[in-house]
C-alpha positions as CSV (number, residue, x, y, z in Angstrom):
1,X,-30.0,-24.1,45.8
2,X,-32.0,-26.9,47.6
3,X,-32.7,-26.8,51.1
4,X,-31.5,-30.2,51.8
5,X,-27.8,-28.9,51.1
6,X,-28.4,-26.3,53.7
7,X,-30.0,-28.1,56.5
8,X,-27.6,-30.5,56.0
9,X,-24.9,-27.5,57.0
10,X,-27.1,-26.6,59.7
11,X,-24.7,-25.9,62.2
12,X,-23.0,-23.3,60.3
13,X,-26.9,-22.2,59.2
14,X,-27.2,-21.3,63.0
15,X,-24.1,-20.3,63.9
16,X,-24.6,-17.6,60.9
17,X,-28.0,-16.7,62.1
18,X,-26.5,-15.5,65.1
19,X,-23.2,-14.0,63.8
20,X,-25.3,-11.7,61.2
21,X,-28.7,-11.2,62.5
22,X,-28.3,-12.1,66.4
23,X,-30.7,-14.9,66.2
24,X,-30.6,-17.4,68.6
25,X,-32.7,-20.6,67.3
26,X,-32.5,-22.1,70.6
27,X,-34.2,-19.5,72.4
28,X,-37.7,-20.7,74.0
29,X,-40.5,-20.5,72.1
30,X,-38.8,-18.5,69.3
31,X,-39.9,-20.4,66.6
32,X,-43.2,-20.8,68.2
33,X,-43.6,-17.0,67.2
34,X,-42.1,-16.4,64.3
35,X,-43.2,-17.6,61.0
36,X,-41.4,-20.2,58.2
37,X,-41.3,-17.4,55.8
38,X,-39.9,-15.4,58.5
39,X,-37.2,-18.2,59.3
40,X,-36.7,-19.0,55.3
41,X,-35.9,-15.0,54.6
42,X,-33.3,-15.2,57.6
43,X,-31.5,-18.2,56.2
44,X,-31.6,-16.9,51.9
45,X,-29.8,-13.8,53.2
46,X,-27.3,-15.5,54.5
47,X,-26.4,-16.6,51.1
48,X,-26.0,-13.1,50.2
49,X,-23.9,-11.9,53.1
50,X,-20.4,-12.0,53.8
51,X,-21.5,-15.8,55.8
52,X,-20.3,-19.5,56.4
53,X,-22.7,-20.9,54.5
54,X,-21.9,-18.3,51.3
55,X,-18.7,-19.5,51.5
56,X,-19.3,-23.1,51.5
57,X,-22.0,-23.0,48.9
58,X,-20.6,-20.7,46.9
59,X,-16.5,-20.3,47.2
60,X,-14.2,-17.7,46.5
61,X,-12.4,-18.4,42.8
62,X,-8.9,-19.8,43.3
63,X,-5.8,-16.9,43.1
64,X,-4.9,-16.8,39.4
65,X,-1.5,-16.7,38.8
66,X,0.0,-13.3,38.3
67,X,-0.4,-12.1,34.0
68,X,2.2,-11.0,32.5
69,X,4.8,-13.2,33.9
70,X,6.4,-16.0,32.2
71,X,7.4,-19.2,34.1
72,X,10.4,-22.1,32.2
């Protein structure tokens, strides 16, 4: 995963960061507290969690088509 793929989602970065963690980037002076690593941890969760950006970057397979049928 490269970070330009995910800052160029960002909106659904943030709007995740809120939904699963309750992190609102446009609070004052949040970023001024809190570290990158802090920030970077935040947004490589969201790739794990059930999030916007997991299922952009990594989509659910397509429904297969019931086995055990047969189709003319």
């Amino acid at each position: 995963m490269k970070w330009a793929r995910l800052l160029d989602e960002w909106p659904l970065v943030e709007a995740d960061l809120h939904e699963v963690y309750g992190i609102d980037i446009d609070e004052p002076g949040l970023l001024d507290v809190r570290s990158w690593r802090w920030l970077r941890t935040r947004i490589l969760g969201l790739l794990s969690a059930d999030s916007r950006i997991n299922r952009l970057i990594f989509p659910p397979d397509a429904p297969q088509a019931p086995t055990g049928t047969h189709q003319n």
